[in-house]
C-alpha positions in Angstrom: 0.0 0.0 0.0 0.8 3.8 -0.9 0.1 7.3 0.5 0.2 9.6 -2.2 2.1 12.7 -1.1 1.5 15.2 -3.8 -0.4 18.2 -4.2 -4.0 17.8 -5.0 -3.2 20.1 -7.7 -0.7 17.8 -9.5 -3.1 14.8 -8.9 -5.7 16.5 -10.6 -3.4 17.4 -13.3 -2.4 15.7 -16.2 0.9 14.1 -15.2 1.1 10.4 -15.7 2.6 10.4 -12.2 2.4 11.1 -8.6 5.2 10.8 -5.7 4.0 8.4 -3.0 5.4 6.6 0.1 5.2 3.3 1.0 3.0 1.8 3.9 4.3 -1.1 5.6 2.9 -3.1 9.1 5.5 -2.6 11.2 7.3 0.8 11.6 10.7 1.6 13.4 9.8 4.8 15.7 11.9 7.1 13.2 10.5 10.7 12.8 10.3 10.5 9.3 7.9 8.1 9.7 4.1 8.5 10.5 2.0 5.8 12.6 -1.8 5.6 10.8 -4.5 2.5 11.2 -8.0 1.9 11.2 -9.1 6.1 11.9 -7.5 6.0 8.6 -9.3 3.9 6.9 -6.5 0.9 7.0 -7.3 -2.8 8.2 -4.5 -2.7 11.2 -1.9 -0.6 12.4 0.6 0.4 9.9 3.3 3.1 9.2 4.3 5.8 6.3 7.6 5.5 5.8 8.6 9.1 4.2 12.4 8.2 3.8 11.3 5.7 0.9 9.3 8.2 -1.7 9.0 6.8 -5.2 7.1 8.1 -8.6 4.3 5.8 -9.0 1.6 5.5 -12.1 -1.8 7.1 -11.3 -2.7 4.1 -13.2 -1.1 1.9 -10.5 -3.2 3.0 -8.0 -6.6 1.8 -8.1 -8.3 1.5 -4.7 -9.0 3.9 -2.3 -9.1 3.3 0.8 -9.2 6.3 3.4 -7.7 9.9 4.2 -5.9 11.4 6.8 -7.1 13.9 9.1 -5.3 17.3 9.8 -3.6 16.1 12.6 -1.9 13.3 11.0 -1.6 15.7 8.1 0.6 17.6 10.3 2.7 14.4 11.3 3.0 13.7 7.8 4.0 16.7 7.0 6.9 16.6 9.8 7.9 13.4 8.5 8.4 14.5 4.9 10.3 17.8 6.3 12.3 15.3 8.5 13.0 12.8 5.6 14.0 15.5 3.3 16.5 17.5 5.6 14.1 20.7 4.8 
């Protein structure tokens, strides 16, 4: 599973293309990484891992399955500063 970390601007644009990080179960405590789970619309506990950003194909992503809220928003957006040494 994916978070897609770009701007709602460039997701409704039409690049092919969209930067994303990965979601994996288990999660190491790092702050560049973001704890989400079932508020989110996930099955079980899982974690954004911001250090691992890719470019994936809109195409590639065809199931939605739930947002964040502003508060973990905010985390994300720590972790991504964090990640990115901005």
């Amino acid at each position: 599973m994916v978070v897609i970390v770009s701007r709602q601007a460039v997701i409704d644009a039409k690049f092919s293309t969209v930067i994303c990080a990965p979601v994996f179960s288990e999660g190491l405590g790092l702050d560049s990484q973001v704890p989400v789970g079932v508020a989110e619309g996930l099955k079980h506990e899982s974690t954004i891992f911001c250090d691992n950003l890719g470019s994936l194909a809109k195409s590639e992503l065809t199931e939605y399955v739930g947002c964040l809220s502003p508060g973990k928003l905010k985390q994300l957006d720590d972790a991504l500063r964090m990640a990115l040494d901005l």
